[in-house]
mmCIF file of the N, C-alpha and C atoms, coordinates in Angstrom:
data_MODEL
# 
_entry.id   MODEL 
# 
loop_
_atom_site.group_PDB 
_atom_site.id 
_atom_site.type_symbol 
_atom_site.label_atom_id 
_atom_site.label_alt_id 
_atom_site.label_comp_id 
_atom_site.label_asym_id 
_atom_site.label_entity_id 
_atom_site.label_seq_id 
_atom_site.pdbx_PDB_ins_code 
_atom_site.Cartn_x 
_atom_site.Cartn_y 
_atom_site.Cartn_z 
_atom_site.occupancy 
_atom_site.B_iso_or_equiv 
_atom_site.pdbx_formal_charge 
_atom_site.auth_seq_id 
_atom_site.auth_comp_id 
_atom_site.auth_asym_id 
_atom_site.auth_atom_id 
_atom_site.pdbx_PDB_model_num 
ATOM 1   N N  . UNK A 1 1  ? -8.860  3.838   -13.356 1.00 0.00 ? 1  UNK A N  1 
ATOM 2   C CA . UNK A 1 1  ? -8.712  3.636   -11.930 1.00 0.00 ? 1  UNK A CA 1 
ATOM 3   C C  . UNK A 1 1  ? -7.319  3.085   -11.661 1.00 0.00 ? 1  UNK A C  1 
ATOM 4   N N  . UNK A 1 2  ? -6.583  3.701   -11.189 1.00 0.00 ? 2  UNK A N  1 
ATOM 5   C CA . UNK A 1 2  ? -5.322  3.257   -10.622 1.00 0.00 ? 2  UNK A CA 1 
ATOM 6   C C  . UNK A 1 2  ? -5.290  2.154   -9.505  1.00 0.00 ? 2  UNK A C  1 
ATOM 7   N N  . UNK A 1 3  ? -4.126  1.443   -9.817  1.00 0.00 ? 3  UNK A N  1 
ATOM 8   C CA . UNK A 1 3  ? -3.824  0.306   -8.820  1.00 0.00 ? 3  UNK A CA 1 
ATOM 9   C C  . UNK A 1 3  ? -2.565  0.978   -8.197  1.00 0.00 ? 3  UNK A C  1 
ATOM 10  N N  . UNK A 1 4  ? -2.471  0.745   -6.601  1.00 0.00 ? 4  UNK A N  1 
ATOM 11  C CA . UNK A 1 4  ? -1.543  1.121   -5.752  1.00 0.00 ? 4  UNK A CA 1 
ATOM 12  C C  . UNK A 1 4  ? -1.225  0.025   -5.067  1.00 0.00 ? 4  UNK A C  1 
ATOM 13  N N  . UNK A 1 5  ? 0.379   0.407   -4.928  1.00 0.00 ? 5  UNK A N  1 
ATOM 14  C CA . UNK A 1 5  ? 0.867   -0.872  -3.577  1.00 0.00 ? 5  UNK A CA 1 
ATOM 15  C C  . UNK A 1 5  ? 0.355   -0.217  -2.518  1.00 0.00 ? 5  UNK A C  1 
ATOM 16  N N  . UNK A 1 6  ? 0.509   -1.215  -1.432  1.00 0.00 ? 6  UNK A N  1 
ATOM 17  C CA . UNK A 1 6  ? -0.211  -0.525  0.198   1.00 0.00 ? 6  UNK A CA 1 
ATOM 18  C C  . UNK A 1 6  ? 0.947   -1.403  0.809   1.00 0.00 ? 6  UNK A C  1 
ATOM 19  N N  . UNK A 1 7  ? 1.056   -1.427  2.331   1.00 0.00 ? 7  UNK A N  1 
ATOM 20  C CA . UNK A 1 7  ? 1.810   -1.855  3.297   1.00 0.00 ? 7  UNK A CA 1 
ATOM 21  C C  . UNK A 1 7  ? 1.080   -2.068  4.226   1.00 0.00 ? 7  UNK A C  1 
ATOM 22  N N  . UNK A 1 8  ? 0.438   -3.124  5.145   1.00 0.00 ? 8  UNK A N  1 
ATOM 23  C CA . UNK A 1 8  ? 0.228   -3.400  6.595   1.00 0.00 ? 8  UNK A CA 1 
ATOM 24  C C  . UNK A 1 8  ? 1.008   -3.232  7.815   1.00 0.00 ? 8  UNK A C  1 
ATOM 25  N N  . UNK A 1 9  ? 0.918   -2.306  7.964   1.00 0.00 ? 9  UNK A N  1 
ATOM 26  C CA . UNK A 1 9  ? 1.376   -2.224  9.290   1.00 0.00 ? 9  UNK A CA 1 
ATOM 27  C C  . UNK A 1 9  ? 1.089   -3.431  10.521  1.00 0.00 ? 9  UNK A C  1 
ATOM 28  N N  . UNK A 1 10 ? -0.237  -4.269  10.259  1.00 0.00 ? 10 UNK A N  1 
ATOM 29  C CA . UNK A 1 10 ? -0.560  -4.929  11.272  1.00 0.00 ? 10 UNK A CA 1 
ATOM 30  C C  . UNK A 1 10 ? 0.038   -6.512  10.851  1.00 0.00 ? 10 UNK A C  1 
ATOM 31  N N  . UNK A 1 11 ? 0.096   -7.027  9.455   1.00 0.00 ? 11 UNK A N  1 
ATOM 32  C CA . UNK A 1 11 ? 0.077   -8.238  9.389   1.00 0.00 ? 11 UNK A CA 1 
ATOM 33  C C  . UNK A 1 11 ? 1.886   -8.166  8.456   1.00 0.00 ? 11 UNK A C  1 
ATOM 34  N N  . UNK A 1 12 ? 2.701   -6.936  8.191   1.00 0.00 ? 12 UNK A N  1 
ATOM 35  C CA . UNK A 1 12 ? 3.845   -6.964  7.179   1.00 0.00 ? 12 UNK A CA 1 
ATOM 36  C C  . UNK A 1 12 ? 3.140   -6.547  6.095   1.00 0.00 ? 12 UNK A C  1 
ATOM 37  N N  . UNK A 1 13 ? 2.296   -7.198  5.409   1.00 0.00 ? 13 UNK A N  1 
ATOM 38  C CA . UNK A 1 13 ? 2.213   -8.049  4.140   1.00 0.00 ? 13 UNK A CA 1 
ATOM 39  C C  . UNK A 1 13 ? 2.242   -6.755  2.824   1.00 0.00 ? 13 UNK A C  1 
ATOM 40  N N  . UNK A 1 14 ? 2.415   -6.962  1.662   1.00 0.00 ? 14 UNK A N  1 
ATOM 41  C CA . UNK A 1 14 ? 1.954   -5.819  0.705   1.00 0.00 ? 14 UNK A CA 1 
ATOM 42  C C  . UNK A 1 14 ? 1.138   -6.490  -0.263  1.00 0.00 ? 14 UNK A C  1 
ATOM 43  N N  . UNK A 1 15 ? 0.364   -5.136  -0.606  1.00 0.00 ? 15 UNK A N  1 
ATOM 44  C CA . UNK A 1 15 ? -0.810  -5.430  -1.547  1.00 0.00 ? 15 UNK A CA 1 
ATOM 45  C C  . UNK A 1 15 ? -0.860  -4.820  -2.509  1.00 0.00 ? 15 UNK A C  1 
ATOM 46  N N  . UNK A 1 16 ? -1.588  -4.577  -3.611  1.00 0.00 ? 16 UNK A N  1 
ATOM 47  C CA . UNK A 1 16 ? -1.864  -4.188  -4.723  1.00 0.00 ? 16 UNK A CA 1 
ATOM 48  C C  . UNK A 1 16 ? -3.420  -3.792  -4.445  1.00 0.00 ? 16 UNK A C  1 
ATOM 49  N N  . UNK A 1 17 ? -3.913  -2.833  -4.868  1.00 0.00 ? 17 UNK A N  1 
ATOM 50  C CA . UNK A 1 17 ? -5.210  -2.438  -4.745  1.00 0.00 ? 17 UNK A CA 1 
ATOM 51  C C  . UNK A 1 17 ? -5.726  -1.035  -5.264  1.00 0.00 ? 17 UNK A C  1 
ATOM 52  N N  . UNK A 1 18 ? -6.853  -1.599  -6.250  1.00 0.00 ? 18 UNK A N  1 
ATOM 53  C CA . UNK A 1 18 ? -7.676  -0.840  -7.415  1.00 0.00 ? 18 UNK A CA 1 
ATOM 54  C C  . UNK A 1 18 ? -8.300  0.505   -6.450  1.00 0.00 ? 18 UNK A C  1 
ATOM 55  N N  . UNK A 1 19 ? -7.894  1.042   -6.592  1.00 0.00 ? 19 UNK A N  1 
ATOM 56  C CA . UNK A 1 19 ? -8.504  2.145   -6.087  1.00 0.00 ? 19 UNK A CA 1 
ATOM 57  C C  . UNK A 1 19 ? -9.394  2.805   -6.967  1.00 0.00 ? 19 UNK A C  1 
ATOM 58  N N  . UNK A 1 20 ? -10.560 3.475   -6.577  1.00 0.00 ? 20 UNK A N  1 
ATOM 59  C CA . UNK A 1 20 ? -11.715 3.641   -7.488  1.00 0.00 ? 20 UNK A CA 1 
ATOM 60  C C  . UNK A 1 20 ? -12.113 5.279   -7.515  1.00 0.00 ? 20 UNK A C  1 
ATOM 61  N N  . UNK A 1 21 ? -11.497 5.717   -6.469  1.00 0.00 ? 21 UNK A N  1 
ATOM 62  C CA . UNK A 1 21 ? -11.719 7.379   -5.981  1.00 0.00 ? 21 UNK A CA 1 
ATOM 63  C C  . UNK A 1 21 ? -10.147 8.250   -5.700  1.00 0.00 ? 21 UNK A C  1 
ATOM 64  N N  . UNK A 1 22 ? -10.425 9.326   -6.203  1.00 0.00 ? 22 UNK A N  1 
ATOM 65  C CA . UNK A 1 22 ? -8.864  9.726   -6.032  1.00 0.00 ? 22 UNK A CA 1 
ATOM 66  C C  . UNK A 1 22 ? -9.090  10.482  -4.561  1.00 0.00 ? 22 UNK A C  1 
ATOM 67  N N  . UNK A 1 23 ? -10.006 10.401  -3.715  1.00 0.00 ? 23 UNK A N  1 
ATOM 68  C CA . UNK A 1 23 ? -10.180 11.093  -2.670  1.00 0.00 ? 23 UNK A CA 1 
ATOM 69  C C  . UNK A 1 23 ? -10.363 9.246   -1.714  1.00 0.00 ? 23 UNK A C  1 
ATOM 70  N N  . UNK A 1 24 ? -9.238  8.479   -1.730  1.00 0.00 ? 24 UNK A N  1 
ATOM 71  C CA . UNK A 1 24 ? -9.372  7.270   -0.608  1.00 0.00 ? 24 UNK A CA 1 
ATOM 72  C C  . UNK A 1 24 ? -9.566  7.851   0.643   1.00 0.00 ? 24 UNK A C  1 
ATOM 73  N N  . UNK A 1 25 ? -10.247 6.592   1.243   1.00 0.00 ? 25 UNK A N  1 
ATOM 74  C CA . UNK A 1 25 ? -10.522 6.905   2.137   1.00 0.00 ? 25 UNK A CA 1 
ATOM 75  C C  . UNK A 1 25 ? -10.081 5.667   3.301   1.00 0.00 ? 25 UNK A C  1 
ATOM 76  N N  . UNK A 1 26 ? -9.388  4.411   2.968   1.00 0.00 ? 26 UNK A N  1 
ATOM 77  C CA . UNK A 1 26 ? -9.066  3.513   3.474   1.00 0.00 ? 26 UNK A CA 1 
ATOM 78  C C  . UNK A 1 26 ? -9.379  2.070   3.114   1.00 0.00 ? 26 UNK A C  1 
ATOM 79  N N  . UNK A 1 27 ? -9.234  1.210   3.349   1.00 0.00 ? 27 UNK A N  1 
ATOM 80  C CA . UNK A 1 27 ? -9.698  0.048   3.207   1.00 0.00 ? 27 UNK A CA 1 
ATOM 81  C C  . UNK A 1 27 ? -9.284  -1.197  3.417   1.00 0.00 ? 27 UNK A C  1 
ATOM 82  N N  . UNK A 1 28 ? -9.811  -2.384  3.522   1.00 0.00 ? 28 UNK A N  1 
ATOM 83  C CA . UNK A 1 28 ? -8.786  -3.188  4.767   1.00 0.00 ? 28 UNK A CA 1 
ATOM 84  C C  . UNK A 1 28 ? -8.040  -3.941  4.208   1.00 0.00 ? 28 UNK A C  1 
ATOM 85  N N  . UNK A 1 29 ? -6.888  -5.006  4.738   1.00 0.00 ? 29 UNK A N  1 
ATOM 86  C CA . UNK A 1 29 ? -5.823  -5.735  4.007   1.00 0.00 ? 29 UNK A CA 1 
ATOM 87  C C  . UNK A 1 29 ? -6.584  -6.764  3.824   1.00 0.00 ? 29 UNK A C  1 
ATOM 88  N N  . UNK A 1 30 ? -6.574  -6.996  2.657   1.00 0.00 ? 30 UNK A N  1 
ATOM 89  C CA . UNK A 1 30 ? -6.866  -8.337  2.203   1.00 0.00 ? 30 UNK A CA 1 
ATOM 90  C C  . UNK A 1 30 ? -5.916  -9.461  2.546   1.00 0.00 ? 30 UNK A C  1 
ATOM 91  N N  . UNK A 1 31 ? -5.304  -9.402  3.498   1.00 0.00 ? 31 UNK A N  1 
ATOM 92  C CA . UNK A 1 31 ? -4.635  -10.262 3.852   1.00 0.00 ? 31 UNK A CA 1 
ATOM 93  C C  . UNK A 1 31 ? -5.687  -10.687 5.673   1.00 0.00 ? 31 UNK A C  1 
ATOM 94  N N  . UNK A 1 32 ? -5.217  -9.675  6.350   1.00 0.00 ? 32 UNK A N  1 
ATOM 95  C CA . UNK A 1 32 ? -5.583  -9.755  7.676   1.00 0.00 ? 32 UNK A CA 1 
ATOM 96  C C  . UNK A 1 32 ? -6.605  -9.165  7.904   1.00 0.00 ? 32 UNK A C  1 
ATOM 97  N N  . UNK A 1 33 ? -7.607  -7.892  7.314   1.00 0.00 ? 33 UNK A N  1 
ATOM 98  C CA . UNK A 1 33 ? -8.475  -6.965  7.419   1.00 0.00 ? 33 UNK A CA 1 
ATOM 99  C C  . UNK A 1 33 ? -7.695  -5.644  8.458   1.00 0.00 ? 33 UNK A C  1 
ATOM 100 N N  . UNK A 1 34 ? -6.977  -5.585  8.538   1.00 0.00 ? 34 UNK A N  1 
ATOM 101 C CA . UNK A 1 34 ? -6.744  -5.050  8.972   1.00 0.00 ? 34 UNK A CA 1 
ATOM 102 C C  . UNK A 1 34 ? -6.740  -3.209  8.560   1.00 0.00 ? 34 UNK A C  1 
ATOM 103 N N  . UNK A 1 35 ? -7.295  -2.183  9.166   1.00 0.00 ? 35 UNK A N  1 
ATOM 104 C CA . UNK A 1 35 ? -7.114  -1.110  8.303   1.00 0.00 ? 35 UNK A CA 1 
ATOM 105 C C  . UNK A 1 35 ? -5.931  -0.318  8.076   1.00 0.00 ? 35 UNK A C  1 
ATOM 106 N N  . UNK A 1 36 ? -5.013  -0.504  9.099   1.00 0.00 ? 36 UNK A N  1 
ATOM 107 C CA . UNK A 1 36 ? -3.398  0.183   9.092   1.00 0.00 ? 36 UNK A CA 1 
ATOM 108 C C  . UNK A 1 36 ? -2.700  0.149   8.050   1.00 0.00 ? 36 UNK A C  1 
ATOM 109 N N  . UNK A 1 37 ? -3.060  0.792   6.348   1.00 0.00 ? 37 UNK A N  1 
ATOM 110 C CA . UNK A 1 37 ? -2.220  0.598   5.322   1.00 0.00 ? 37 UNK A CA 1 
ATOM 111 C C  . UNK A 1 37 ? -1.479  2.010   5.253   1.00 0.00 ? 37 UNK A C  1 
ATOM 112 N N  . UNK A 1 38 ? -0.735  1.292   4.302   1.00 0.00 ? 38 UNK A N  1 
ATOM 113 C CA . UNK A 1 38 ? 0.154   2.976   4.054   1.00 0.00 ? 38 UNK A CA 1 
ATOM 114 C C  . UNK A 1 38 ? 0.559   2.810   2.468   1.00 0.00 ? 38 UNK A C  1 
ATOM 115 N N  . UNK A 1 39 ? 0.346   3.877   1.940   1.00 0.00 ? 39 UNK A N  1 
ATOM 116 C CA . UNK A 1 39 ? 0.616   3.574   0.327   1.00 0.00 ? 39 UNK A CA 1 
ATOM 117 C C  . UNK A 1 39 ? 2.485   3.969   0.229   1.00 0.00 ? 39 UNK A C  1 
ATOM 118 N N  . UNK A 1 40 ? 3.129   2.857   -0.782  1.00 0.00 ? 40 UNK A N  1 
ATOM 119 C CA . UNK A 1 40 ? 4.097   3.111   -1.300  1.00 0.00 ? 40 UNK A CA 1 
ATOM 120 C C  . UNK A 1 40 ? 4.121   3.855   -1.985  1.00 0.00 ? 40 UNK A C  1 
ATOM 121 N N  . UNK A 1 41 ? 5.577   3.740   -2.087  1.00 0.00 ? 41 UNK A N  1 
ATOM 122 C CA . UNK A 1 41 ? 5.761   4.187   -3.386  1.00 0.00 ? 41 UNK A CA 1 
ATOM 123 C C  . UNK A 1 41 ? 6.250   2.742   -4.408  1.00 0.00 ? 41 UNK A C  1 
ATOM 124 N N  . UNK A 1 42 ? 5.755   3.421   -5.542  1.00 0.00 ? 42 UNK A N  1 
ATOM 125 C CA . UNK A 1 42 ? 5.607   2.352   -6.923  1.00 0.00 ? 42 UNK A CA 1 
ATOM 126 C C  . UNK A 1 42 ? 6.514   2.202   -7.822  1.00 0.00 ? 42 UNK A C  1 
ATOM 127 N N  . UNK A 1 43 ? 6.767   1.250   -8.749  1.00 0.00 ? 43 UNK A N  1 
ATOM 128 C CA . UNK A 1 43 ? 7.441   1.663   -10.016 1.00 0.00 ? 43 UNK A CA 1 
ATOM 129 C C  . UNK A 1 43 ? 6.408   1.020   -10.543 1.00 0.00 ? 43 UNK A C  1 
ATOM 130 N N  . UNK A 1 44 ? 6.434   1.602   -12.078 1.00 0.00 ? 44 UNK A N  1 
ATOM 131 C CA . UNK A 1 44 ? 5.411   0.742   -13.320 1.00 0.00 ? 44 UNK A CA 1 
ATOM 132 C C  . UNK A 1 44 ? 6.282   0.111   -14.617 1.00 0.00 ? 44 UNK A C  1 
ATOM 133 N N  . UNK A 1 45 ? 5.773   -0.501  -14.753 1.00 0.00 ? 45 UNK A N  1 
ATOM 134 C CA . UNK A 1 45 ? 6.250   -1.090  -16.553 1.00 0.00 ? 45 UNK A CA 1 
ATOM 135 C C  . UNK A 1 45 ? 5.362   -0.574  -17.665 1.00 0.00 ? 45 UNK A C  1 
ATOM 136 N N  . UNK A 1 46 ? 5.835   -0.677  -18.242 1.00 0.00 ? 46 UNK A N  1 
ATOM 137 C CA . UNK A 1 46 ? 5.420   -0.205  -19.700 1.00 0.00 ? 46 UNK A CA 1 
ATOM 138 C C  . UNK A 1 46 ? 5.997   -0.960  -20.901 1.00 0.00 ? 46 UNK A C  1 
ATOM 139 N N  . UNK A 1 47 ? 5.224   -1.370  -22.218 1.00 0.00 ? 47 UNK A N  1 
ATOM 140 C CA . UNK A 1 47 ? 5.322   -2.070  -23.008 1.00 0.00 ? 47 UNK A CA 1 
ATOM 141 C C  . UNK A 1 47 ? 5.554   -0.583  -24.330 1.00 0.00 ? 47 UNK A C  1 
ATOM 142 N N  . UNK A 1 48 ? 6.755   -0.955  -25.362 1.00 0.00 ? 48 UNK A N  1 
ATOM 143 C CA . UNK A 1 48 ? 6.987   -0.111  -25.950 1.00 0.00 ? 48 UNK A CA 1 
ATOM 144 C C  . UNK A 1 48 ? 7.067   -0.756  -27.367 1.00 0.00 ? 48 UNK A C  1 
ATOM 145 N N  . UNK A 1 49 ? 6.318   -1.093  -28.738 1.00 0.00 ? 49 UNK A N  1 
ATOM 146 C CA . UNK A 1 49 ? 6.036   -1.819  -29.828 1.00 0.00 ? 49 UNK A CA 1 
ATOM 147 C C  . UNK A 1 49 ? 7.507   -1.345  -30.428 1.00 0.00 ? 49 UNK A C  1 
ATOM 148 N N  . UNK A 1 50 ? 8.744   -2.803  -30.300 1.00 0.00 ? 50 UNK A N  1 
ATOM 149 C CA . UNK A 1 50 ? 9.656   -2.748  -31.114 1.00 0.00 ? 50 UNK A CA 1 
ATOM 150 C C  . UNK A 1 50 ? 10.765  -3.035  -30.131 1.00 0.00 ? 50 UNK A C  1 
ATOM 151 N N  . UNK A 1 51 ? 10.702  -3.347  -28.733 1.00 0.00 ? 51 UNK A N  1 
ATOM 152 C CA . UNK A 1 51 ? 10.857  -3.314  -27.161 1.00 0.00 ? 51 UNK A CA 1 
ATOM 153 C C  . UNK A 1 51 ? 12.172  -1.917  -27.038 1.00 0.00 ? 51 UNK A C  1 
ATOM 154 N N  . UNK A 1 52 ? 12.131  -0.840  -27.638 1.00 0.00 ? 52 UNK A N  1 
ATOM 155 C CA . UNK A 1 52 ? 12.912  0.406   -27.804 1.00 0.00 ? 52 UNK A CA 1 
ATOM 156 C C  . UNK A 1 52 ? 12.022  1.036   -25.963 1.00 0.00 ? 52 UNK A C  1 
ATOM 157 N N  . UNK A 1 53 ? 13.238  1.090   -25.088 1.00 0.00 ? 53 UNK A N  1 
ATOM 158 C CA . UNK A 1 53 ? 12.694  2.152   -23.862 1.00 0.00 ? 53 UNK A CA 1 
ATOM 159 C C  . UNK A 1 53 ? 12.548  1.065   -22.770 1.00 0.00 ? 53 UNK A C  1 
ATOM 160 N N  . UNK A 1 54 ? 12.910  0.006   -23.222 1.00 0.00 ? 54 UNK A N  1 
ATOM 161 C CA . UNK A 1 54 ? 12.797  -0.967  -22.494 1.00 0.00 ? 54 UNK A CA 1 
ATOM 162 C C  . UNK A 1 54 ? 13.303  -0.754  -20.850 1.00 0.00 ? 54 UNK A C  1 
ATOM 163 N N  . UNK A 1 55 ? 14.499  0.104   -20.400 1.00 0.00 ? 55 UNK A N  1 
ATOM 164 C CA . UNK A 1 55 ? 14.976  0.786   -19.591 1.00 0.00 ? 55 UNK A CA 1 
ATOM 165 C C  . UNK A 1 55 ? 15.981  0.013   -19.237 1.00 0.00 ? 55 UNK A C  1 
ATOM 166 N N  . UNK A 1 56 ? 16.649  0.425   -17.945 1.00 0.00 ? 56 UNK A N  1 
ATOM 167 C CA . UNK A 1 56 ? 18.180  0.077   -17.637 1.00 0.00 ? 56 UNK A CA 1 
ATOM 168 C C  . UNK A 1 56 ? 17.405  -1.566  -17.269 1.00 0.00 ? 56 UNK A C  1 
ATOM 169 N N  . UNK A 1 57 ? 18.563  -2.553  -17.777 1.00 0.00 ? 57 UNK A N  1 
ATOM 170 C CA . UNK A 1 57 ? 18.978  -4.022  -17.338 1.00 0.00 ? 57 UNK A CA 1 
ATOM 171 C C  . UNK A 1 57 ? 19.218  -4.126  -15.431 1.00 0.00 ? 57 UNK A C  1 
ATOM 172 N N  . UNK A 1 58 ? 18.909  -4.712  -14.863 1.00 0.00 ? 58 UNK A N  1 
ATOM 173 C CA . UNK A 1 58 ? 19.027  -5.001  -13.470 1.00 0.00 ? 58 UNK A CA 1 
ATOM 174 C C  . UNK A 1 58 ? 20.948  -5.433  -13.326 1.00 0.00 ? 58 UNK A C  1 
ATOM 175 N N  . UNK A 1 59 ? 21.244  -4.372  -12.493 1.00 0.00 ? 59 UNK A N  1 
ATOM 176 C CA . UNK A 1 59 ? 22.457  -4.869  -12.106 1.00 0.00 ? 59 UNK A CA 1 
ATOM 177 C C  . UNK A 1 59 ? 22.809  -5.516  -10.890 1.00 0.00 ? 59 UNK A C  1 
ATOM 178 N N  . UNK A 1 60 ? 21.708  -5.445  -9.952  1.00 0.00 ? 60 UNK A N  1 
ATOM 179 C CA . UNK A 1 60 ? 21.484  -6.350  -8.587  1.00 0.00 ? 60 UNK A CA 1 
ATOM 180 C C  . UNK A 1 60 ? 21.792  -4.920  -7.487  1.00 0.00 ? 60 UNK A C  1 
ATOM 181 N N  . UNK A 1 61 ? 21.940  -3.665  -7.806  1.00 0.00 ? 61 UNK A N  1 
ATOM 182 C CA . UNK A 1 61 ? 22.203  -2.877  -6.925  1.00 0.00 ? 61 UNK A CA 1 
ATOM 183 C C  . UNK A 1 61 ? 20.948  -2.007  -7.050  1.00 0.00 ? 61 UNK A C  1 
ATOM 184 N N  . UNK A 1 62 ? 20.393  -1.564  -5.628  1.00 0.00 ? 62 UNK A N  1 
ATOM 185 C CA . UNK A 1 62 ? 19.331  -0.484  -5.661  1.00 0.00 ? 62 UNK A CA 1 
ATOM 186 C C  . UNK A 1 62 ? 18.766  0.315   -6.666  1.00 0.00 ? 62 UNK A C  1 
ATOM 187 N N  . UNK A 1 63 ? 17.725  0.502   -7.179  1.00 0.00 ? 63 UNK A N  1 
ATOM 188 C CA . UNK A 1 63 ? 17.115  1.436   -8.262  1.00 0.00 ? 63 UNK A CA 1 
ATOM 189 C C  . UNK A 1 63 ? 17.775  1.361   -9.532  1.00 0.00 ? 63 UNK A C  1 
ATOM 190 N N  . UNK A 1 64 ? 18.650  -0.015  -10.021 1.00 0.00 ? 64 UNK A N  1 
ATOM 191 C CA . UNK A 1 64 ? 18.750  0.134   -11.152 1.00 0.00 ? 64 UNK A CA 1 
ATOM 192 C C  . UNK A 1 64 ? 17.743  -0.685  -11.863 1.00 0.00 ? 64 UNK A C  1 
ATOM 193 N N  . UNK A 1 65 ? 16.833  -1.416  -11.419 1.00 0.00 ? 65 UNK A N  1 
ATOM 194 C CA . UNK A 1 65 ? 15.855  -2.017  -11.733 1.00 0.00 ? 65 UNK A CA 1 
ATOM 195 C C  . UNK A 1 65 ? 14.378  -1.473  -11.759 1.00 0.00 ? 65 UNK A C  1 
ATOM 196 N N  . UNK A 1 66 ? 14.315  -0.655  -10.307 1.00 0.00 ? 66 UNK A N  1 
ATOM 197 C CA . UNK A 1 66 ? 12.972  -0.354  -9.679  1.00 0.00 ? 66 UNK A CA 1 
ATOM 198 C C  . UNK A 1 66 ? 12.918  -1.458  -8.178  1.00 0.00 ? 66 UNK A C  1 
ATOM 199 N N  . UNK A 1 67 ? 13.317  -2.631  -7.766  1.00 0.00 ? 67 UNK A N  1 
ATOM 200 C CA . UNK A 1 67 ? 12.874  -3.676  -7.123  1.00 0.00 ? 67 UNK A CA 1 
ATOM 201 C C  . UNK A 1 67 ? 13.950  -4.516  -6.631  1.00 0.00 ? 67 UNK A C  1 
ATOM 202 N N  . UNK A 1 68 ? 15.621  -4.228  -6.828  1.00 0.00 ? 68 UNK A N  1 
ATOM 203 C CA . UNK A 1 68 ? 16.739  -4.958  -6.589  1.00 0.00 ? 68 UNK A CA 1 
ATOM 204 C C  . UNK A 1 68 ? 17.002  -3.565  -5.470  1.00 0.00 ? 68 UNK A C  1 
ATOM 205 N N  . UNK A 1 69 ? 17.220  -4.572  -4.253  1.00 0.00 ? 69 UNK A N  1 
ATOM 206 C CA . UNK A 1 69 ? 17.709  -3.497  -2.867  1.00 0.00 ? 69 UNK A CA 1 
ATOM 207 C C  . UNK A 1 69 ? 16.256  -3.136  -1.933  1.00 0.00 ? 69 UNK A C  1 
ATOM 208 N N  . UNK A 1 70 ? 15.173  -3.596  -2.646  1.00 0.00 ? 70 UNK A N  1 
ATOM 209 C CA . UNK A 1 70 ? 14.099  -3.360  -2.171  1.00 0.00 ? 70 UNK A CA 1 
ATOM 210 C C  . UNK A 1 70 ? 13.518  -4.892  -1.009  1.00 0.00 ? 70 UNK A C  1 
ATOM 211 N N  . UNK A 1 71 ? 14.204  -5.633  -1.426  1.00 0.00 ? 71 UNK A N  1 
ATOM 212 C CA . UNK A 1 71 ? 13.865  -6.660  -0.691  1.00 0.00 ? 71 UNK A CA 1 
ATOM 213 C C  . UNK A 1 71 ? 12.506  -7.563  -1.201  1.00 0.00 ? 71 UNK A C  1 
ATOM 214 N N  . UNK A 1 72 ? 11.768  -7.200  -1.808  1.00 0.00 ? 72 UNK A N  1 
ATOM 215 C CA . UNK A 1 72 ? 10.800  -7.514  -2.386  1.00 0.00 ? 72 UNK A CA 1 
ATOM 216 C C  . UNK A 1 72 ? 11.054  -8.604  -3.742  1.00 0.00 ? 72 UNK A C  1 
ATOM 217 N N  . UNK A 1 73 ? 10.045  -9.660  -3.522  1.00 0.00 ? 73 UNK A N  1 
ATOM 218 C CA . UNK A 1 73 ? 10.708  -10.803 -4.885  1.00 0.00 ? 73 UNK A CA 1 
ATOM 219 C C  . UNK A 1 73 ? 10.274  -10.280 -6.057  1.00 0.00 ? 73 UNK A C  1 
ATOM 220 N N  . UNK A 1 74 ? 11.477  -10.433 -7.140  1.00 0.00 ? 74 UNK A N  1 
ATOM 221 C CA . UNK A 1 74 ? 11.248  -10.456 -8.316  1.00 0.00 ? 74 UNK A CA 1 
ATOM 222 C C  . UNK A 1 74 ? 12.632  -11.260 -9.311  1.00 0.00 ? 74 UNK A C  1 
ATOM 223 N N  . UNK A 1 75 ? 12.032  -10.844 -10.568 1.00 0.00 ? 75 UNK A N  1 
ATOM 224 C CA . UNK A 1 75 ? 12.789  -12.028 -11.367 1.00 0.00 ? 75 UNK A CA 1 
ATOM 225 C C  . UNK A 1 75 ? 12.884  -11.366 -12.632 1.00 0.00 ? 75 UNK A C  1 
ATOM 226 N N  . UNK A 1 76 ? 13.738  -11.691 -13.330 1.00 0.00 ? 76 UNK A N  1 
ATOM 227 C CA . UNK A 1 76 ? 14.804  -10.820 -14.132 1.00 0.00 ? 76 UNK A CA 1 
ATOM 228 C C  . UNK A 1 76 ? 14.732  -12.165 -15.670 1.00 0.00 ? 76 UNK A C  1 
# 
């Protein structure tokens, strides 16, 4: 079962959420209940035994990370 980011349209906020059917059908923000989500788009990580694929180092500019330019917190 895949996990997806979502977006509220009603409250900002973003979420993470297990989706259980590849035919969704909606479901509310666990933040506000609200039903107005919209699915992102994602990046994933991946663990590689020997850390070989590890991928490009964050240079603080858009998509060299996945999440730098995105506005969204993260940590390096």
């Amino acid at each position: 079962m895949p996990i997806y980011e979502f977006h509220c349209d009603a409250c900002e906020r973003d979420s993470e959420i297990l989706v259980r059917s590849s035919e969704w059908k909606g479901t509310a923000c666990p933040h506000c209940g609200s039903t107005r989500l919209r699915k992102e788009f994602s990046t994933f990580a991946a663990s590689v035994p020997g850390g070989a694929g590890a991928g490009p180092a964050c240079t603080g500019t858009p998509s060299s990370c996945g999440l730098c330019g995105t506005g969204k917190a993260h940590s390096h």
